[in-house]
VMD Tcl script that draws the C-alpha trace (Angstrom):
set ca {
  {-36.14 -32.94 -50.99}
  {-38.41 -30.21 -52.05}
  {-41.11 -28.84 -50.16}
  {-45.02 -29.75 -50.97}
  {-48.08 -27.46 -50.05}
  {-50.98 -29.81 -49.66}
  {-54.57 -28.94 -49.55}
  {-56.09 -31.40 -47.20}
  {-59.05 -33.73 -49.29}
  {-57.26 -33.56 -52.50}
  {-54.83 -35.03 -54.27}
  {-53.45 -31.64 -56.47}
  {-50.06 -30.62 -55.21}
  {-47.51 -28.15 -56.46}
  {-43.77 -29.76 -55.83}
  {-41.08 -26.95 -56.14}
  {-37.90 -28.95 -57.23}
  {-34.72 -26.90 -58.04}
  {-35.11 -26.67 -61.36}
  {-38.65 -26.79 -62.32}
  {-41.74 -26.28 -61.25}
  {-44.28 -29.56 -61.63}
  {-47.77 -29.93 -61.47}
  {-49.29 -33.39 -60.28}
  {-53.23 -33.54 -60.66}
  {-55.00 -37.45 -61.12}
  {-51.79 -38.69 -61.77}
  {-51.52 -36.43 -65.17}
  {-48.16 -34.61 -64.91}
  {-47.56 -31.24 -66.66}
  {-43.99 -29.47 -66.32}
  {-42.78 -26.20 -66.94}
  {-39.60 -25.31 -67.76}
  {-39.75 -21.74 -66.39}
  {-40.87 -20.52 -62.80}
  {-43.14 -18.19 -63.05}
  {-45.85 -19.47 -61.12}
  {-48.33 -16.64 -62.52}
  {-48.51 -18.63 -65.42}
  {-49.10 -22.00 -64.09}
  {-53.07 -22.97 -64.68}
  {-53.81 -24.87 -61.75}
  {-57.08 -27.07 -61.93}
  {-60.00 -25.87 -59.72}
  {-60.66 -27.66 -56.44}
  {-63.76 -28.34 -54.82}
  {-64.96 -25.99 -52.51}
  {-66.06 -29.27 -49.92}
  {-62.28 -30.16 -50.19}
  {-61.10 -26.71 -48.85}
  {-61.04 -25.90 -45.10}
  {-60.68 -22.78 -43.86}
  {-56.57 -22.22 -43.33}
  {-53.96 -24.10 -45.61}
  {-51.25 -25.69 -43.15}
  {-47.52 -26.60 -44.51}
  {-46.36 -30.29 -43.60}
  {-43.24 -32.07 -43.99}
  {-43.30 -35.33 -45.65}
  {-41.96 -36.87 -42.49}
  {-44.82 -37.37 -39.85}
  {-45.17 -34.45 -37.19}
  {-44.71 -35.97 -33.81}
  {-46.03 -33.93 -30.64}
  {-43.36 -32.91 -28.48}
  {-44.01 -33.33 -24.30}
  {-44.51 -30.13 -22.62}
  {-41.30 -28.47 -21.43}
  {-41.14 -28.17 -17.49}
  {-41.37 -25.04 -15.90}
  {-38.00 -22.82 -16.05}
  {-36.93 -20.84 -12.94}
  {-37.20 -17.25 -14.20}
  {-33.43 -16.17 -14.98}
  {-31.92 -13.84 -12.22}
  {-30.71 -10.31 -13.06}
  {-27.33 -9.68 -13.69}
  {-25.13 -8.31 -11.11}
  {-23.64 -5.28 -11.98}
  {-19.93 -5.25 -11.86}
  {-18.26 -3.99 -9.01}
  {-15.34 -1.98 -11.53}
  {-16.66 -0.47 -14.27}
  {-14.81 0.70 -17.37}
  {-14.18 3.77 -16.63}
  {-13.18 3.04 -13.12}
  {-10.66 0.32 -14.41}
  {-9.45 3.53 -17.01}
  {-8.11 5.10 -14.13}
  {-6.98 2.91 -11.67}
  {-4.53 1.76 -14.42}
  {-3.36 5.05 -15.41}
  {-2.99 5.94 -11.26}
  {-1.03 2.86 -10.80}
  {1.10 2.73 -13.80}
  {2.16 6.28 -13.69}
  {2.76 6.15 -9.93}
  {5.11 2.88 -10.25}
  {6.66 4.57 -13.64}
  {7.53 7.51 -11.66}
  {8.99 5.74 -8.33}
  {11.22 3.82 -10.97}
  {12.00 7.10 -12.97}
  {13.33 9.02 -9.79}
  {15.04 5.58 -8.25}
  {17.19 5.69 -11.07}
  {18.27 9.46 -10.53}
  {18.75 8.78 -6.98}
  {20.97 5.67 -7.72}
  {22.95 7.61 -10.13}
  {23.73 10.19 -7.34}
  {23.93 8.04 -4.67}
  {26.94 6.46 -6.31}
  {28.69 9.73 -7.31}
  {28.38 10.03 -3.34}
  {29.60 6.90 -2.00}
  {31.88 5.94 -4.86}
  {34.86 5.59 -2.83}
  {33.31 3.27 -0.04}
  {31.67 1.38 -3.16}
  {34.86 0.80 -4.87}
  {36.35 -0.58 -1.78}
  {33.88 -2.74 -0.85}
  {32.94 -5.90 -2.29}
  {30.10 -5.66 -5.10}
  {28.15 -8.24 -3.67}
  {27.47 -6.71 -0.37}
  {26.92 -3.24 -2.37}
  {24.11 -4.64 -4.98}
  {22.86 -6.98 -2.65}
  {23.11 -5.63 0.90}
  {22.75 -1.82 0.45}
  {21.03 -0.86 -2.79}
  {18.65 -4.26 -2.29}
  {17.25 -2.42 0.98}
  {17.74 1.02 0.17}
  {15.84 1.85 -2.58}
  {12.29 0.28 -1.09}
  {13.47 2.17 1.63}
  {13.72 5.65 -0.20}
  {10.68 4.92 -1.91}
  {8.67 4.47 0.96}
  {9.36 7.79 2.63}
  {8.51 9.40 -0.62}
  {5.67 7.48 -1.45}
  {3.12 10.13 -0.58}
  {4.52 12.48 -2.70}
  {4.63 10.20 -5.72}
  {1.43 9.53 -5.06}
  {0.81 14.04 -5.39}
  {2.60 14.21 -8.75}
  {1.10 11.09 -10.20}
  {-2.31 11.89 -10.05}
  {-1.64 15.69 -10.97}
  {0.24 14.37 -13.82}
  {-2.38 11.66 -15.58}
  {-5.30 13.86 -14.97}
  {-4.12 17.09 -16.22}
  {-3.35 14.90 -19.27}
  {-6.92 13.52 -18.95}
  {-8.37 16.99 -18.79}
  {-6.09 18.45 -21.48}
  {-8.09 15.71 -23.86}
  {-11.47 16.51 -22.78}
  {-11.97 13.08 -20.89}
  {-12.82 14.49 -17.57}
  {-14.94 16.72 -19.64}
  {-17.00 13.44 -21.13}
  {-17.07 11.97 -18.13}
  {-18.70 14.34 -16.04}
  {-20.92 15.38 -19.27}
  {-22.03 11.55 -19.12}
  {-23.62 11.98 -16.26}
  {-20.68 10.95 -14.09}
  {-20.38 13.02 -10.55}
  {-17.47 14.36 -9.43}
  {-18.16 12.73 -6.06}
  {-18.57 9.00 -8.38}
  {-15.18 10.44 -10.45}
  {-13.31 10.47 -7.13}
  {-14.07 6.77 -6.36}
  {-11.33 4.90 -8.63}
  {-8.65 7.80 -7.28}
  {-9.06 6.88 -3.91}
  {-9.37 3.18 -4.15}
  {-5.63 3.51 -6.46}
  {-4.74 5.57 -2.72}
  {-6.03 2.61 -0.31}
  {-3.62 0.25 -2.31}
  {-0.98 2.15 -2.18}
  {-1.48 3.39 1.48}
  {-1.98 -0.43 2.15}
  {1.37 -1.34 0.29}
  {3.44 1.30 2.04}
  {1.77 0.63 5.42}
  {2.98 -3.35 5.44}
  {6.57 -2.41 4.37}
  {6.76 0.33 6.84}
  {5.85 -1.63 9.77}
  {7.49 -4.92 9.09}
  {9.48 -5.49 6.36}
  {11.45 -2.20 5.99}
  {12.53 -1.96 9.46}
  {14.69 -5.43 9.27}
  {16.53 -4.37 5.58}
  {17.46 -1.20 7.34}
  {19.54 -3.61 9.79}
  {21.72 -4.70 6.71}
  {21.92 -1.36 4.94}
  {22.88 0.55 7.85}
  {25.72 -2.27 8.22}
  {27.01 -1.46 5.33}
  {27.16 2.08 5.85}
  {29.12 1.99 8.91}
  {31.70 -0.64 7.65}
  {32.17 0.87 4.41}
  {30.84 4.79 3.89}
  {30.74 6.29 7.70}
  {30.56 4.53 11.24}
  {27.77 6.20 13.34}
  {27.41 3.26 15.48}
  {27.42 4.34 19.10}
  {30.11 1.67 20.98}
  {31.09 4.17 24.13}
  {28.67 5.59 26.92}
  {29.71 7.38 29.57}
  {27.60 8.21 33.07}
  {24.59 5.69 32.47}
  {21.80 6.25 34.61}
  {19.01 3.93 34.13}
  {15.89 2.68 36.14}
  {16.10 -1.28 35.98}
  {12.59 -1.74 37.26}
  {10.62 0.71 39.75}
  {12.84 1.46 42.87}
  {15.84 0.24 41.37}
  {18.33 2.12 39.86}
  {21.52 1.93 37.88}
  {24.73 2.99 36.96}
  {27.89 2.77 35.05}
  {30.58 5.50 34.53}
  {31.62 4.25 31.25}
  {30.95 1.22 28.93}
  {32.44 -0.07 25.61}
  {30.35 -1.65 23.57}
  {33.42 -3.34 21.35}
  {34.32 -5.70 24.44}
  {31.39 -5.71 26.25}
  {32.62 -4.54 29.31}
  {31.73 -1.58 31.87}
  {33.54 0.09 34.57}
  {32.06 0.95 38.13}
  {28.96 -0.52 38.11}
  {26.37 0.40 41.23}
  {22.73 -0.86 41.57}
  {20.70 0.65 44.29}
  {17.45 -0.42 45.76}
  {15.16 2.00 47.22}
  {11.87 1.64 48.83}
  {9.47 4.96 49.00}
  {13.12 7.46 49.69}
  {14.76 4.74 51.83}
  {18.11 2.97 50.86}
  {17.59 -0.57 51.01}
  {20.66 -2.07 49.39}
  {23.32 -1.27 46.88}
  {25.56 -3.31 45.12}
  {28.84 -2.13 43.13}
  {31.59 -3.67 41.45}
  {34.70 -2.56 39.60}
  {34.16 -4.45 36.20}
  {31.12 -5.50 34.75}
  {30.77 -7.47 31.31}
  {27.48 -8.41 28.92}
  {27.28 -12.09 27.42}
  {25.46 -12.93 24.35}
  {22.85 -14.99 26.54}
  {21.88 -11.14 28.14}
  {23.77 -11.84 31.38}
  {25.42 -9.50 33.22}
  {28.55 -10.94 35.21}
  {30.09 -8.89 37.96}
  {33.43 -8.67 39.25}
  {35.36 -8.14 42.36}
  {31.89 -6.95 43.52}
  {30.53 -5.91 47.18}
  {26.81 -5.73 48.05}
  {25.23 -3.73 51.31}
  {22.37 -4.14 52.87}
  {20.46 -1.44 54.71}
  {17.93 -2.36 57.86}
  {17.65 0.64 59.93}
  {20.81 1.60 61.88}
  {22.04 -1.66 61.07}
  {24.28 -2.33 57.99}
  {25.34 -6.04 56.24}
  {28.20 -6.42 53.92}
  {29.01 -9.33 51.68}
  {31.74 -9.08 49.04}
  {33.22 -11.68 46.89}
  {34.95 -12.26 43.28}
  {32.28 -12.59 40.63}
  {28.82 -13.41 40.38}
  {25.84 -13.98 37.54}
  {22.89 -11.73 37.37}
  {19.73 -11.35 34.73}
  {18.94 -7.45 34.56}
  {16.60 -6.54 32.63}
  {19.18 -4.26 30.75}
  {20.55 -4.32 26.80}
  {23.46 -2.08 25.43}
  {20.90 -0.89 22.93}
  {18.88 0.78 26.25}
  {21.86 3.44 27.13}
  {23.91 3.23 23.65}
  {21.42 5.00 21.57}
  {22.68 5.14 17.65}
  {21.27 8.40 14.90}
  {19.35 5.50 13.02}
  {18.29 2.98 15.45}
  {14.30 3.91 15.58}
  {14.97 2.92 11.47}
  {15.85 -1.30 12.65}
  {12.61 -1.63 14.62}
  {9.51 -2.90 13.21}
  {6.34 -0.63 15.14}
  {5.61 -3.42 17.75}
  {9.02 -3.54 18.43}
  {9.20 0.05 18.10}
  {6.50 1.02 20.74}
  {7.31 -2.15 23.31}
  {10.94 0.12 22.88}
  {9.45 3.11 23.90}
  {7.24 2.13 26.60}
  {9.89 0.28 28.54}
  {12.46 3.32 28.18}
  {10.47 5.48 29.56}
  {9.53 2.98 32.19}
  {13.61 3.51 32.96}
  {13.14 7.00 33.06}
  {15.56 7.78 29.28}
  {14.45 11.13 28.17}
  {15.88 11.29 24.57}
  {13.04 9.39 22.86}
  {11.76 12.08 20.62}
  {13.37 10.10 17.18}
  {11.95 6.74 18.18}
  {8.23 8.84 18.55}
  {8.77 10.62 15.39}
  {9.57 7.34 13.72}
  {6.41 5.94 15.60}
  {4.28 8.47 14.51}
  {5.76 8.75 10.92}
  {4.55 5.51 9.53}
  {1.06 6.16 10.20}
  {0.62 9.83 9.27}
  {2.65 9.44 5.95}
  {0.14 6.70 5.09}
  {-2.93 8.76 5.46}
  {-1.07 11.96 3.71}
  {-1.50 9.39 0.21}
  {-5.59 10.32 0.50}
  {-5.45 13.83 1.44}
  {-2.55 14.46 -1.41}
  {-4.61 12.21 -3.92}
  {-8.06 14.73 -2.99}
  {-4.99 17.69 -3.38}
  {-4.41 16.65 -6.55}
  {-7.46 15.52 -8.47}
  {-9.15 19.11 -7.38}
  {-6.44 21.08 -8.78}
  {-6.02 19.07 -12.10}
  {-9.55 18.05 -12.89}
  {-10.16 21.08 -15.25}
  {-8.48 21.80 -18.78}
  {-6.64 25.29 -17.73}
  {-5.44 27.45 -20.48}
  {-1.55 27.28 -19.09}
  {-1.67 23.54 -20.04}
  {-0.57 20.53 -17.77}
  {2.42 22.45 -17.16}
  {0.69 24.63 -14.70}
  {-0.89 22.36 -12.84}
  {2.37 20.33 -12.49}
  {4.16 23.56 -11.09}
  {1.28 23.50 -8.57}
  {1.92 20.28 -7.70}
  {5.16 20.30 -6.92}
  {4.90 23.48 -4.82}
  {2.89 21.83 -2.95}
  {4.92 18.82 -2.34}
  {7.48 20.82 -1.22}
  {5.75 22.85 0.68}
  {4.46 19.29 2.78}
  {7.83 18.30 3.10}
  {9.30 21.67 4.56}
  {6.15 22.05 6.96}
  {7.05 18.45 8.17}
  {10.38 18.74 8.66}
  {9.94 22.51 10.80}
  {6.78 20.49 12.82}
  {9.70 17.28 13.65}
  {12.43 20.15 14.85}
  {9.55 21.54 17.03}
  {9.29 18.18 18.99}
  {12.59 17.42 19.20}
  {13.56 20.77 20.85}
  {10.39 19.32 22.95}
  {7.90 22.57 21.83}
  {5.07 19.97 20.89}
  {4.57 16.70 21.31}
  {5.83 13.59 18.08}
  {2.41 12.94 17.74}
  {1.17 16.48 17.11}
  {4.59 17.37 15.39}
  {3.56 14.42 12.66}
  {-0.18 15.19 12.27}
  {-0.28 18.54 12.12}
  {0.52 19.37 8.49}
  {-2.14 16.34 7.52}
  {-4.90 18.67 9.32}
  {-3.35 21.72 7.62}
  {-3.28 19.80 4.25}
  {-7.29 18.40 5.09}
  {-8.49 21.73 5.33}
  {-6.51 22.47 1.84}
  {-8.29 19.45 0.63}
  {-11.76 19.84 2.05}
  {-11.89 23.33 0.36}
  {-9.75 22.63 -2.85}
  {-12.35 19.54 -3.26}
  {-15.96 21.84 -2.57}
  {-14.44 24.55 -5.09}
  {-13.76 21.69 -7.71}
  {-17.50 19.79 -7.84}
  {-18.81 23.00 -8.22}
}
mol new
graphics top color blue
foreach p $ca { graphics top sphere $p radius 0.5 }
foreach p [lrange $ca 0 end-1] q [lrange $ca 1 end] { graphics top cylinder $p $q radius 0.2 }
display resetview
């Protein structure tokens, strides 16, 4: 249907059809064949039948819509939490840091075997794939992983800079303060990832790996002690002149009492043997009691005691601090020195370790995006050199800081923290120098 502009009053109408103009006027029809409408001769109308504007209708009646109800006015949109950019980067963190922990797990499997081959070949392939390599590679990863974190974000943003992106982002209007955000959220879950497998999952695969080790590669499981001294609980004291771990079974046992500096009983017997239910049983055993002047002795063939006491307290193993999660780890600690065991600096170090390696993943990520931020004329080359004398530099400042508190110079705590204040200071200044 084709459209018709009526003047109200009148009956003239120009229909526009598709193929022809038509003019209707008192029922007299004249068509053209053209449509030019400049040559159309249109009657003249009467000026009474004219109004003052010319409306367009429809042939089908114009019905008057209800008024709409008033709308809510629309909220603003939120702006997202990740932009593009910020999404740009935590991908290329990420990706390059897993890339690289899979790139160096490979070398280090590769050697690893050359190593062992011999214990490998023995054993069965099972327990190798799925009881050593299963829990040893998370486990190598882990220590390292505040280093890969270093040479991952040196490497993706000297390759940033070296294609001018840093350079448009900061020219965008971009801070180097805002720049730093996506870098150190990549960090927190990293730091977060590492953290969880340090304290609890870690800990109980190094049971099974360290198995293997000392069935198949080297035994440095300790099974013999000789001369254990041990406080039981305050004012009690114990000892045992040797004990095999392989039977279970100790020789010359004694158990004193004291209270203040005053003997108040002992107890000894010649053979003394450890149950799976964390009993001690004694045998052919005698037990004194002190009152003053006055002495009572009782004697008799064997008898059941609880003690507080566990191999694991006296036989103290290279790699035990490894096989305890950190509650374990410091409920360990606290009760052995309760008993008065000095050699606790490992299971401290260990302690300490877990923590301070997790916050060295921010101060090596600030490290790195300082030194690598700028397009250098040496190339990404350089700034990888840098890197990786600096990683090595953390790890050899570590390891002298450990030897101090074992030797007992310093303290585990300070032994572990101080290269992260050495390396803050690095940062603080490395980061200051960079923005400007």
């Amino acid at each position: 249907m084709g459209l018709v502009r009526r003047n109200k009053k009148g009956s003239d109408s120009i229909v526009q059809n598709t193929q022809q103009w038509m003019l209707e006027s008192d029922g007299v029809q004249a068509t053209r064949s053209d449509i030019d409408f400049t040559q159309m001769q249109v009657p003249p109308i009467p000026a009474q039948n004219l109004q003052e504007s010319d409306t367009l209708v429809s042939d089908t009646p114009v019905v008057e819509s209800a008024p709409l109800p008033s709308e809510e006015p629309e909220k603003p949109l939120r702006k997202p939490w990740i932009k593009h950019f910020d999404a740009y980067i935590i991908k290329k963190f990420l990706g390059t840091f897993f890339f690289a922990i899979l790139l160096l797990l490979a070398i280090v499997v590769m050697f690893d075997i050359n190593e062992k081959l011999d214990a490998m070949l023995t054993a069965p392939l099972k327990e190798t794939v799925f009881k050593y390599f299963l829990n040893f590679l998370p486990y190598f990863a882990n220590q390292f992983a505040p280093l890969f974190v270093f040479i991952s974000v040196i490497f993706f943003t000297s390759k940033l800079a070296d294609h001018s992106e840093i350079i448009a982002m900061l020219s965008s209007g971009i801070s180097f303060k805002r720049l730093m955000v996506p870098y150190l959220v990549s960090a927190t879950i990293i730091a977060v990832f590492t953290l969880v497998l340090a304290l609890y999952v870690i800990p109980p695969a190094n049971v099974k790996r360290i198995e293997y080790t000392n069935q198949w590669v080297k035994n440095k499981r300790v099974d013999f002690g000789d001369n254990i001294q041990l406080q039981v609980r305050p004012g009690v004291m114990a000892y045992m002149s040797r004990y095999d771990n392989t039977t279970k079974r100790g020789f010359r046992f004694t158990m004193e009492q004291f209270d203040g500096n005053k003997l108040v009983s002992r107890i000894t017997a010649q053979d003394v043997r450890y149950d799976s239910l964390g009993r001690w049983k004694l045998n052919d055993y005698g037990i004194r009691k002190f009152d003053g002047l006055k002495e009572t002795y009782t004697k008799g063939s064997t008898m059941d005691t609880m003690l507080n006491i566990e191999p694991r307290d006296f036989l103290i193993a290279k790699n035990d601090q490894e096989m305890l999660t950190s509650p374990q780890l410091k409920d360990y600690i606290y009760k052995q020195k309760a008993r008065g065991v000095a050699n606790l600096q490992q299971f401290e170090l260990e302690y300490e370790k877990r923590y301070a390696m997790t916050a060295a993943a921010f101060i090596l990520t600030v490290i790195g995006l300082s030194l690598s931020s700028r397009k250098v004329r040496g190339g990404m080359g350089l700034n990888i050199g840098i890197g990786l004398m600096l990683s090595f530099s953390y790890i050899l400042f570590m390891t002298v800081t450990q030897t101090f508190a074992i030797n007992g110079y310093t303290s585990p705590r300070l032994a572990m923290w101080i290269p992260n204040i050495i390396y803050t200071i690095i940062a603080i200044f490395l980061y200051h120098r960079a923005a400007q």
